[in-house]
C-alpha positions as CSV (number, residue, x, y, z in Angstrom):
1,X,75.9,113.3,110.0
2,X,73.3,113.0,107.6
3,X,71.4,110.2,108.9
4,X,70.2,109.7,112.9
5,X,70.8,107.3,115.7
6,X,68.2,105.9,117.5
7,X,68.4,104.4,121.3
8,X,66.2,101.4,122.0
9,X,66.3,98.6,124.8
10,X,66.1,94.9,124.1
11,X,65.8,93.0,127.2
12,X,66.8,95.4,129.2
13,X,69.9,96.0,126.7
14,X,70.5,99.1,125.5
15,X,70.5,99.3,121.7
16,X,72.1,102.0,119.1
17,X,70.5,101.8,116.0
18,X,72.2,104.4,112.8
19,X,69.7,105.2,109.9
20,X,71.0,106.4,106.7
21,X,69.5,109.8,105.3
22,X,66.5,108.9,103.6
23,X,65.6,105.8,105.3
24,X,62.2,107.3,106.3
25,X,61.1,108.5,102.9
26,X,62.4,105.1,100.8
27,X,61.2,101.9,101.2
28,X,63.9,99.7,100.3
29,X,65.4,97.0,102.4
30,X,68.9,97.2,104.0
31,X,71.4,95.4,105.0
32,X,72.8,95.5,108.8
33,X,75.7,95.2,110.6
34,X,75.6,94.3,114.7
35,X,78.5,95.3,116.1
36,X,79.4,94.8,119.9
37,X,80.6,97.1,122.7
38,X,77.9,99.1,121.2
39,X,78.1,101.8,123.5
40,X,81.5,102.3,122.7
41,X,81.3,101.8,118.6
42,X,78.8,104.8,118.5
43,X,81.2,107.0,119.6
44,X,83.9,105.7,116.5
45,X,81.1,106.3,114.3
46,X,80.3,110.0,114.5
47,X,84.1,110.2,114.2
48,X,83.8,109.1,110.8
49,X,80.4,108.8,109.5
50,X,80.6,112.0,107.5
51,X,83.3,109.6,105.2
52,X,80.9,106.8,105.6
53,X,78.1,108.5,104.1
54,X,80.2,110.5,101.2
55,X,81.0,106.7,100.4
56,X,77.1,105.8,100.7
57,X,76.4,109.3,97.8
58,X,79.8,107.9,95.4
59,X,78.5,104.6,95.5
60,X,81.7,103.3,96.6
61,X,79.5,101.7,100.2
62,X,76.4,100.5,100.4
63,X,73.5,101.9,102.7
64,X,73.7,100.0,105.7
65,X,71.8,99.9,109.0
66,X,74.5,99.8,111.9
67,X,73.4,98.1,115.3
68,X,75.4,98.9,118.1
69,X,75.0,96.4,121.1
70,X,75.8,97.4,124.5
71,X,77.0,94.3,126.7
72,X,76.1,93.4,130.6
73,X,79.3,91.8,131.6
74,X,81.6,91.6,128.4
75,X,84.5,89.6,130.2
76,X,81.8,86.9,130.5
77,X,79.3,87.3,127.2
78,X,82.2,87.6,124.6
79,X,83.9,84.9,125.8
80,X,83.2,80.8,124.3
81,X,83.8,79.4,127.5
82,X,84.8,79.4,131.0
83,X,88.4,80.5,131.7
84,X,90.8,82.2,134.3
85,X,91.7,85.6,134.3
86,X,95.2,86.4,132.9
87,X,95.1,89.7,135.4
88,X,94.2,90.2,138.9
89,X,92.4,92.9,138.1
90,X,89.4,91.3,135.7
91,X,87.0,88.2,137.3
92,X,87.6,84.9,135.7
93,X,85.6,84.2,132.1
94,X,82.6,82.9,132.8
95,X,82.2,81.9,128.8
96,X,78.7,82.7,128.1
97,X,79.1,83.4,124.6
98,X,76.3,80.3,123.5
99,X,73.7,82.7,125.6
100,X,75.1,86.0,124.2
101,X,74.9,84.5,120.5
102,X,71.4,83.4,121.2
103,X,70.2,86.5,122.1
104,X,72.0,87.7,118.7
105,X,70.3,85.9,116.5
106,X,66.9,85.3,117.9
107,X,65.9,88.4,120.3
108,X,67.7,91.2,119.0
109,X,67.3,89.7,115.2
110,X,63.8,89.8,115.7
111,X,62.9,92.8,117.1
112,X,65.8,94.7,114.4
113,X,64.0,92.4,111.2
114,X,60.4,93.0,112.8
115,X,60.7,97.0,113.3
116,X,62.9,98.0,110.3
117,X,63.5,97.4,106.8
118,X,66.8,95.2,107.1
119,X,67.6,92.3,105.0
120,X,66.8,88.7,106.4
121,X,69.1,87.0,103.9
122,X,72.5,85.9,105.3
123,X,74.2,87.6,103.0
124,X,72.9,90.7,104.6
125,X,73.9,90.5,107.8
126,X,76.6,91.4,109.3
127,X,79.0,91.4,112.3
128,X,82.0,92.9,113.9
129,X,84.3,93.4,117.2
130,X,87.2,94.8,119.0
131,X,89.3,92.2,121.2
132,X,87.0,89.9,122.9
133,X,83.9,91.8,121.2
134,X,86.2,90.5,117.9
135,X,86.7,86.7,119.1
136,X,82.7,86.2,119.7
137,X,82.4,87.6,116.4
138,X,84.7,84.4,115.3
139,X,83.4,82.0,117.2
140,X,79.5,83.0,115.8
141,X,81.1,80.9,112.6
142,X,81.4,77.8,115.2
143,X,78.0,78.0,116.2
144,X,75.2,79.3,113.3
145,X,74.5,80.5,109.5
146,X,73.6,84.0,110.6
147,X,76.4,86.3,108.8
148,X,78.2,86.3,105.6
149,X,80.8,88.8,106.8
150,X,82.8,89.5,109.6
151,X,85.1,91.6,110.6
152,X,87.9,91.6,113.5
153,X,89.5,94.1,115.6
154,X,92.6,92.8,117.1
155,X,90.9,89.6,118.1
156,X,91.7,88.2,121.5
157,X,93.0,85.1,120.1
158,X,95.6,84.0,123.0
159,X,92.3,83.1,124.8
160,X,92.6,79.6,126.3
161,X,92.1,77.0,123.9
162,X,90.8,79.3,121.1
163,X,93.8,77.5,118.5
164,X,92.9,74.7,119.4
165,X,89.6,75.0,118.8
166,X,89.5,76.7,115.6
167,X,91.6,74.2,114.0
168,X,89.5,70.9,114.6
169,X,86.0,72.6,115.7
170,X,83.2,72.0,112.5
171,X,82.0,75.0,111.2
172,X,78.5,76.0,111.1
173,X,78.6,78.5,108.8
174,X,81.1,77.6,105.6
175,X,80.5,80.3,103.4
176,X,81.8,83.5,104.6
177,X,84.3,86.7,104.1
178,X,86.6,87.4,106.8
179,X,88.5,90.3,107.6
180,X,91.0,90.4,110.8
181,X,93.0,93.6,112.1
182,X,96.2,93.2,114.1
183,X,98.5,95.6,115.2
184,X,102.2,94.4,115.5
185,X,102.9,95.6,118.8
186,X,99.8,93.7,120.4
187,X,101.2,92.5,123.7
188,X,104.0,94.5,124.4
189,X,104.9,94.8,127.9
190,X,102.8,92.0,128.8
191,X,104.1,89.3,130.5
192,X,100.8,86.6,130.4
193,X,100.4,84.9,127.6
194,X,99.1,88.1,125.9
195,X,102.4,89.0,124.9
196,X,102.3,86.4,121.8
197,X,99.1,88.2,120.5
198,X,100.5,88.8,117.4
199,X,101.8,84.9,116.9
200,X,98.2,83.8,117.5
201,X,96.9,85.9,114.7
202,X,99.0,84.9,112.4
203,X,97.9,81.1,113.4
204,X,94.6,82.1,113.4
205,X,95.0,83.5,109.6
206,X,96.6,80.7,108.7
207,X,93.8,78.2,110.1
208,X,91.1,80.1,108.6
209,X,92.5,80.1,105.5
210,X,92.9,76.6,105.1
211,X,89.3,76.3,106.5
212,X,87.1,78.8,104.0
213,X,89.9,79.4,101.1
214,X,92.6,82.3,101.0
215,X,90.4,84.6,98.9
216,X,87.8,84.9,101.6
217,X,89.9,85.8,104.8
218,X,92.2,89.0,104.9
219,X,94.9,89.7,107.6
220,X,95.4,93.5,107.9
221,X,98.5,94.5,110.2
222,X,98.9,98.1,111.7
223,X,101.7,99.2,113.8
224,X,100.1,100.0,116.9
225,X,99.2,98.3,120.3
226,X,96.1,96.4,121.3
227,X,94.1,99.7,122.5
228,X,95.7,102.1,119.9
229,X,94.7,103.5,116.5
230,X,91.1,102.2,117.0
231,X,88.9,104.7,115.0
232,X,91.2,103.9,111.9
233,X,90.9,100.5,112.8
234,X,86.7,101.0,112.9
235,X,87.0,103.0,109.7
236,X,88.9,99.8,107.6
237,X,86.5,97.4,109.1
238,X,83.7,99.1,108.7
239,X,85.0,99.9,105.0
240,X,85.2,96.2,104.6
241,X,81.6,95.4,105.8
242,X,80.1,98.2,103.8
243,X,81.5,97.8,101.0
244,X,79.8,96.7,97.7
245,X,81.1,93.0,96.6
């Protein structure tokens, strides 16, 4: 790794923050990606930041600054609203993404705009997720004008209602790229209503394409399982979010 992570807390929330080489000797202004489970993304990122930055040297990606968030309760932040647990083992949703989103876009925003050089243009923000961390990425689209890309990890899209609400819910923001990741064998061995995870994101493609046009929403399938194949996953989202357009 050529460039350096930094640890901060927001709110009591612990923060990783990636710099790209150079960052303290320049003095341009770069564009940022948040991305959630923060604490777990950091550790997919030094997997394959030495590719990410040979891409930043071609020119083939774009310097970014990556913001890993690290979540109190995920089961309840990354989800829209209020639901029942599919599994005896996880509490009930408690759907507190409105407050989680908040804190997005005006707290963490803030303090990442006011102490480093990072684009304050939508265009130049980012956002991405892995299963629930994936469907509060969605959902952002529902609820502000914050990010002009997005990118989903097998998306938990079988959560209660979330068709439904996609389909006849306005959008906030309209103007958008999308990129989802599915794996085909998402929901195998499950007998909740988890085991249809793949039909859901095909429905979900579908929907979003009528909504913001097929040439700005991709559906990328893998053949893996829900928890499988994730720091190729992170690599081809990250590719996607990087990448110069």
């Amino acid at each position: 790794m050529k460039g350096s992570i930094l640890t901060r807390t927001v709110d009591n929330r612990e923060i990783y923050i990636y710099l790209p080489e150079g960052y303290d000797t320049s003095d341009k202004t770069y564009p940022v990606v948040y991305a959630h489970d923060g604490d777990k993304l950091i550790r997919f990122l030094k997997g394959i930041i030495d590719e990410i930055e040979e891409g930043f040297t071609s020119g083939n990606l774009e310097e970014h600054i990556i913001v890993g968030i690290t979540p109190f309760d995920r089961l309840n932040e990354y989800t829209p609203w209020a639901a029942k647990s599919n599994h005896e083992r996880f509490h009930d949703f408690e759907g507190q993404g409105d407050d989680y989103l908040e804190f997005l876009s005006g707290d963490l925003q803030d303090y990442i705009e006011r102490e480093f050089r990072v684009s304050s243009r939508k265009e130049g923000r980012k956002i991405m997720g892995h299963s629930l961390g994936a469907l509060i990425s969605i959902y952002s689209v529902f609820k502000n004008n914050h990010y002009g890309k997005i990118a989903s990890i097998c998306a938990s899209q079988w959560y209660h209602n979330w068709i439904q609400f996609i389909r006849e819910e306005d959008l906030i923001n309209e103007n958008f790229k999308l990129m989802m990741i599915a794996g085909k064998k998402e929901g195998n061995g499950k007998i909740t209503i988890q085991k249809d995870t793949p039909k859901f994101s095909v429905m979900s493609y579908e929907i979003m394409r009528e909504r913001i046009g097929e040439e700005n929403v991709e559906l990328v399938w893998d053949e893996y399982d829900h928890h499988e194949n994730l720091l190729n996953r992170h690599r081809i989202a990250l590719a996607f979010l990087l990448r110069k357009d």
